[in-house]
C-alpha positions as CSV (number, residue, x, y, z in Angstrom):
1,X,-33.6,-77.9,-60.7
2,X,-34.7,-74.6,-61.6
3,X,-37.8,-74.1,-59.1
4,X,-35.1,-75.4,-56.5
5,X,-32.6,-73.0,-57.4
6,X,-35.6,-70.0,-57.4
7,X,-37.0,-71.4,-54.2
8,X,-33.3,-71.2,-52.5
9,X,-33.0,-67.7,-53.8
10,X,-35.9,-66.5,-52.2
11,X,-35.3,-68.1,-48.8
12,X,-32.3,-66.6,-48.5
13,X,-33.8,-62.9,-49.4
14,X,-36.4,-63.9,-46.6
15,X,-34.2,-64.5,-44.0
16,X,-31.8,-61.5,-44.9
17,X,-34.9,-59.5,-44.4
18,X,-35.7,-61.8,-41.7
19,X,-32.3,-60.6,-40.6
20,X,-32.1,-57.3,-41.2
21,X,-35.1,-56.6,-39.7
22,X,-34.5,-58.1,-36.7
23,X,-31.0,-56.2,-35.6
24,X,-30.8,-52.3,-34.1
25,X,-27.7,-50.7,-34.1
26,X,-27.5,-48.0,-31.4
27,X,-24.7,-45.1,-31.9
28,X,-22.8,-43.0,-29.0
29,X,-25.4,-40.3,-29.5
30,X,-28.6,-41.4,-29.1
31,X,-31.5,-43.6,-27.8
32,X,-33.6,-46.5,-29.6
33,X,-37.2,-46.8,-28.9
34,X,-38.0,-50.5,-29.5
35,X,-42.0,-49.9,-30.2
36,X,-44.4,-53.0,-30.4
37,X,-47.7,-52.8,-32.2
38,X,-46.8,-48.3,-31.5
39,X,-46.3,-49.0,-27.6
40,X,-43.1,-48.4,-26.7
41,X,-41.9,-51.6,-24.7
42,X,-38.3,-51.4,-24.4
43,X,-35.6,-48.6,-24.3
44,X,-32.2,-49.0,-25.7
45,X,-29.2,-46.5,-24.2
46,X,-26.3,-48.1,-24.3
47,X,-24.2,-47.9,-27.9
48,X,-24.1,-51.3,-29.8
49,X,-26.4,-54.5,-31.8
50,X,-29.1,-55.6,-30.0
51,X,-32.0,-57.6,-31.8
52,X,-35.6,-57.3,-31.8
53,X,-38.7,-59.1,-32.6
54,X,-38.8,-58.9,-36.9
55,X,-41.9,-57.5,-38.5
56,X,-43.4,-57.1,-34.7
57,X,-41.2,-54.4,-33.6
58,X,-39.8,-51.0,-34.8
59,X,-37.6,-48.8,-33.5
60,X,-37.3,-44.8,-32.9
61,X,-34.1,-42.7,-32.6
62,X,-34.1,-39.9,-30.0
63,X,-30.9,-37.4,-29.6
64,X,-28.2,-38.2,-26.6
65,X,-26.4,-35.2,-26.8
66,X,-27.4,-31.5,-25.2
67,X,-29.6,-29.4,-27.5
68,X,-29.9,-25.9,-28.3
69,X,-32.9,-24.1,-28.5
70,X,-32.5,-20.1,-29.2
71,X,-35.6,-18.6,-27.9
72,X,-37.4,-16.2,-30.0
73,X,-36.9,-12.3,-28.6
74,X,-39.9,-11.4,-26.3
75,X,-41.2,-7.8,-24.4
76,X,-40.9,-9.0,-20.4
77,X,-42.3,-5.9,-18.3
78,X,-40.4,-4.8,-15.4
79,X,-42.1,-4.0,-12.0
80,X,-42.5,-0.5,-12.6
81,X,-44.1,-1.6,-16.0
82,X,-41.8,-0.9,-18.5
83,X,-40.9,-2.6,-21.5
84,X,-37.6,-4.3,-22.3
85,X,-36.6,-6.9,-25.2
86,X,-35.2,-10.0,-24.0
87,X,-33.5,-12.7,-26.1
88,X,-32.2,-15.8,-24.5
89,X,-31.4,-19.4,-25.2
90,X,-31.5,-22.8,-23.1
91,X,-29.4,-26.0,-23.2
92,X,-31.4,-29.0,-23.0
93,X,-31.3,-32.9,-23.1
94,X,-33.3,-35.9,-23.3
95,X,-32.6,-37.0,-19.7
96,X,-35.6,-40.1,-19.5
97,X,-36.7,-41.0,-22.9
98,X,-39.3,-43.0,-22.0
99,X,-40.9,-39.9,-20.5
100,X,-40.4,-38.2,-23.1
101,X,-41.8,-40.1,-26.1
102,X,-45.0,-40.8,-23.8
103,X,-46.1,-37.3,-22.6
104,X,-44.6,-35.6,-26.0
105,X,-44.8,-38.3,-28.7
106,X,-41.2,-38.2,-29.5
107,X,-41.2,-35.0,-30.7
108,X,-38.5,-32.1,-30.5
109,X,-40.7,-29.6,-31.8
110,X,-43.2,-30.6,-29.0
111,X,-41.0,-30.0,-26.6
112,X,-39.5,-27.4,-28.0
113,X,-42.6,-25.5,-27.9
114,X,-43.1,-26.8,-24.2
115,X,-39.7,-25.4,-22.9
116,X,-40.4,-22.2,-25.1
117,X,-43.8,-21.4,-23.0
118,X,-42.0,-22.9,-19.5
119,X,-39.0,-20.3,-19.8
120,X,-40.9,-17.2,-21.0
121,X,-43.3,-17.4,-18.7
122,X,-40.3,-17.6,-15.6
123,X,-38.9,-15.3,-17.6
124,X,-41.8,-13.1,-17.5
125,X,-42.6,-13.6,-13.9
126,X,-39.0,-13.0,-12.7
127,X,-38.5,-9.3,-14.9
128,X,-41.7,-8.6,-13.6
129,X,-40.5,-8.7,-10.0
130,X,-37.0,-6.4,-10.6
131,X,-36.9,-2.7,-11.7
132,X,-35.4,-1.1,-15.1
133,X,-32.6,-0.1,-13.5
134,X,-31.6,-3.8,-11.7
135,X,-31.4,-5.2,-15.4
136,X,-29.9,-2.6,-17.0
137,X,-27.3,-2.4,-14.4
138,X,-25.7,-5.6,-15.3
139,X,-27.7,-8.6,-13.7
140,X,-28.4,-10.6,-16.0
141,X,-26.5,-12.7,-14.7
142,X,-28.9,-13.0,-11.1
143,X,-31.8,-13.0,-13.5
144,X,-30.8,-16.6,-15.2
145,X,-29.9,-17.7,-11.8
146,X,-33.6,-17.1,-10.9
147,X,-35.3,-18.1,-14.1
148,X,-33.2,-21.6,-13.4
149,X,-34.6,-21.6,-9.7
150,X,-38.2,-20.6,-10.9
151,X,-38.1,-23.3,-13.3
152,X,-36.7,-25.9,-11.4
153,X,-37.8,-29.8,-12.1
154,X,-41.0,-28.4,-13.5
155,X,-39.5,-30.0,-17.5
156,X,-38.3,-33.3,-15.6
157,X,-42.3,-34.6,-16.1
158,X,-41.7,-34.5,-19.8
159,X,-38.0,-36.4,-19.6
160,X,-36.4,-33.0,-20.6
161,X,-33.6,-31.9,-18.1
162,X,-33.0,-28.1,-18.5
163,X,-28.9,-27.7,-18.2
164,X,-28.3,-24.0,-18.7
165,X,-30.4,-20.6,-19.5
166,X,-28.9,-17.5,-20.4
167,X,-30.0,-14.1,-21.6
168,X,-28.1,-13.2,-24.9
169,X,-29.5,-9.5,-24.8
170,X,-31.9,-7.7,-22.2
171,X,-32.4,-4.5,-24.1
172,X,-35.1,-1.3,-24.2
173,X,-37.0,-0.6,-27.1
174,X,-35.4,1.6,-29.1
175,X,-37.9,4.5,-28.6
176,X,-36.9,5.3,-25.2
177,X,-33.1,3.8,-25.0
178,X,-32.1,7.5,-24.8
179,X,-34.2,8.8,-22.0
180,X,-33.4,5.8,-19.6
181,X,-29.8,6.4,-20.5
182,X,-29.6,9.9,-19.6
183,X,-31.5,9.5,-16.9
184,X,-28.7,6.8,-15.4
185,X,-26.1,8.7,-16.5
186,X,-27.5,11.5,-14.1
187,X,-28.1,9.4,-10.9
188,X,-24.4,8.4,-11.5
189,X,-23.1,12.0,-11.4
190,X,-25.5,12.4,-8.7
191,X,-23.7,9.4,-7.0
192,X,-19.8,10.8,-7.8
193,X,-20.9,13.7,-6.5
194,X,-21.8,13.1,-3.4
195,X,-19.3,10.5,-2.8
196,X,-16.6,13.6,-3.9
197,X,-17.9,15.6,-1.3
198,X,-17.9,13.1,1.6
199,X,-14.4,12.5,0.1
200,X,-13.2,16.1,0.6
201,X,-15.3,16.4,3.8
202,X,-13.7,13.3,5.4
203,X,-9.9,14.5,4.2
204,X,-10.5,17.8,5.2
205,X,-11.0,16.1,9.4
206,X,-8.3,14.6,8.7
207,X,-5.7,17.5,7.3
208,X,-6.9,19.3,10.5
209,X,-6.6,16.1,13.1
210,X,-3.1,15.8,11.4
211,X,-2.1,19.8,11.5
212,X,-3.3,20.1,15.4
213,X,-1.5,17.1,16.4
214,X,1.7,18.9,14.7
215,X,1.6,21.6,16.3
216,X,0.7,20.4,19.5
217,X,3.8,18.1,19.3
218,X,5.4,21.1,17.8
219,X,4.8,23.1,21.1
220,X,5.7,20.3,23.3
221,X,9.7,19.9,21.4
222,X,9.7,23.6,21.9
223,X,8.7,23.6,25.5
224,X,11.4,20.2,26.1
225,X,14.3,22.6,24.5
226,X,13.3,25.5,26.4
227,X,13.7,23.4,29.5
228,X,16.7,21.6,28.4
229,X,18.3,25.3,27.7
230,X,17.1,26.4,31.0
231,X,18.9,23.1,32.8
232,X,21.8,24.0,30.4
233,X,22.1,27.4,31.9
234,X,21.6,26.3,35.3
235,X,24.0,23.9,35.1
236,X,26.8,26.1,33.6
237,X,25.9,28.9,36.3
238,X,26.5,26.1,39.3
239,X,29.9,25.3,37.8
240,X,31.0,28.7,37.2
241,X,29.9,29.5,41.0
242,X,32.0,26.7,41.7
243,X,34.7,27.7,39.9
244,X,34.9,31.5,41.6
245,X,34.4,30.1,44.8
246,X,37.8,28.2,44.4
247,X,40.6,30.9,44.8
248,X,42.8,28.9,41.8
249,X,40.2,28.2,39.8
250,X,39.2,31.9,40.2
251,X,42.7,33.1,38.7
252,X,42.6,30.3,36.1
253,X,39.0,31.1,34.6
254,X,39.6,35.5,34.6
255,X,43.1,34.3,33.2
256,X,41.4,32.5,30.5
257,X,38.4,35.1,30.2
258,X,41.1,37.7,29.6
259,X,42.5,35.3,26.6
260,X,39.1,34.9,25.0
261,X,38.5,38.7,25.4
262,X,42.3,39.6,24.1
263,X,41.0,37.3,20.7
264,X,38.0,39.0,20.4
265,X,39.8,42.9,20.3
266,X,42.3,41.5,17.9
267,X,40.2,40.5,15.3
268,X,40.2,43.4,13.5
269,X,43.4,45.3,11.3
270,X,44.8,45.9,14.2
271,X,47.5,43.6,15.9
272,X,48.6,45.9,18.5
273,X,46.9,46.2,22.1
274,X,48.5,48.4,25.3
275,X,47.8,46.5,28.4
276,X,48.1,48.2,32.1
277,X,51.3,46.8,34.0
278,X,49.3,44.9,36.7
279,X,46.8,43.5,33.8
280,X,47.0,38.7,34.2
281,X,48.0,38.9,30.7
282,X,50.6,41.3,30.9
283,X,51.8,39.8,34.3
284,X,51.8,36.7,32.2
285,X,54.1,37.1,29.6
286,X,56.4,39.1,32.1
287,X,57.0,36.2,34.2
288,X,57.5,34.3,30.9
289,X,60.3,36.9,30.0
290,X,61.9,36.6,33.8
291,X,62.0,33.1,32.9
């Protein structure tokens, strides 16, 4: 009864292992490598059990998710061979794993090492082709355009898929920061300069386009009033000639000429004026007094 009991005991711990061996749990964020006799035979990428062969078959684990690798700082020469620091870093993923457990034995240092030498070497290659002054004057953002360009599908033989590159810090070495500085900030006055005196140059046509169209249109308002003075005059000479051509009409304006000029002497302190007997104004208020 015993030997049965020991023999049941151990048949059950064989299949457990049986068992245990047998089932693969996958999570969200990563791949199993189902590997037979250290061939891989079968890939597992969706999340869940699955089963494989017990004792025959193993699995690996390889990472889902988008990985960051921070790139070591480098010299990069530019075009006019100087030297400039550049740090920079790359999102990555594992985009065919099968790929990449055949050409880099499952390793993330392997391929770490392979997108380390891909990327500097664009990196190199694309610095080399722009000047000091380009990269200084803020494009690094055209230069990870053109790394990513340069670079390409060139990881996709190795199952990597290269998602973003970006500089952290495209710097000069610190022995000659100071030159190249004041040497840019000299070209820039340079630049305000010049654009200052186009400025001035271009506003200066223009406040004397401006002035001679003033007085041009000065000279024409003066030459309009002058001949709507002259029309004026003409005008009020035709109706006075009309006026002393017409015998009461005559009477009526030298009557009221005499009144305007009778005003004008009495302005002053003096209210009292002598007029001669046959004077319109005198004959005037006689008839008024007849009356």
């Amino acid at each position: 009864m015993k030997n049965k009991l020991i023999a049941a005991a151990a048949a059950i711990v064989i299949v457990l292992a049986v068992g245990a061996s047998s089932v693969v749990v996958t999570e969200q964020n990563e791949y199993k490598l189902v590997r037979q006799f250290g061939k891989v035979v079968r890939v597992i990428e969706e999340p869940g059990v699955q089963f494989i062969l017990p004792f025959m078959q193993k699995t690996d684990t390889l990472p889902k998710e988008t990985l960051l690798y921070d790139l070591a700082p480098s010299d990069v020469i530019t075009r006019e061979k100087k030297t400039m620091i550049g740090d920079s870093y790359v999102l990555w993923r594992i985009a065919d794993p099968l790929k990449f457990a055949q050409s880099l034995n499952s390793s993330i240092s392997n391929a770490e090492n392979r997108i380390n030498t891909v990327v500097y070497n664009m990196t190199k290659n694309t610095v080399g082709s722009m000047t000091q002054d380009e990269l200084i004057s803020g494009r690094d953002g055209e230069l990870a355009r053109l790394v990513m360009e340069g670079i390409g599908t060139s990881l996709n033989q190795y199952g990597i898929e290269l998602e973003t590159f970006e500089i952290k810090q495209l710097d000069l070495p610190d022995d000659n920061k100071e030159s190249v500085y004041e040497r840019m900030i000299s070209e820039r006055n340079n630049i305000a300069a010049t654009y200052t005196a186009e400025g001035n140059s271009e506003a200066k046509v223009i406040r004397n386009t401006t002035d001679k169209e003033v007085a041009i249109q000065i000279s024409d308002a003066q030459k309009q009033a002058e001949i709507l003075v002259a029309e004026g005059e003409a005008e009020y000479m035709k109706i006075l000639s009309e006026a002393y051509s017409d015998t009461d009409k005559t009477e009526f304006y030298s009557f009221v000429r005499s009144l305007d000029a009778l005003k004008t002497s009495m302005s002053g302190e003096s209210k009292t004026i002598v007029l001669p007997q046959d004077s319109p104004i005198a004959q005037a208020f006689v008839g008024e007094s007849a009356k």
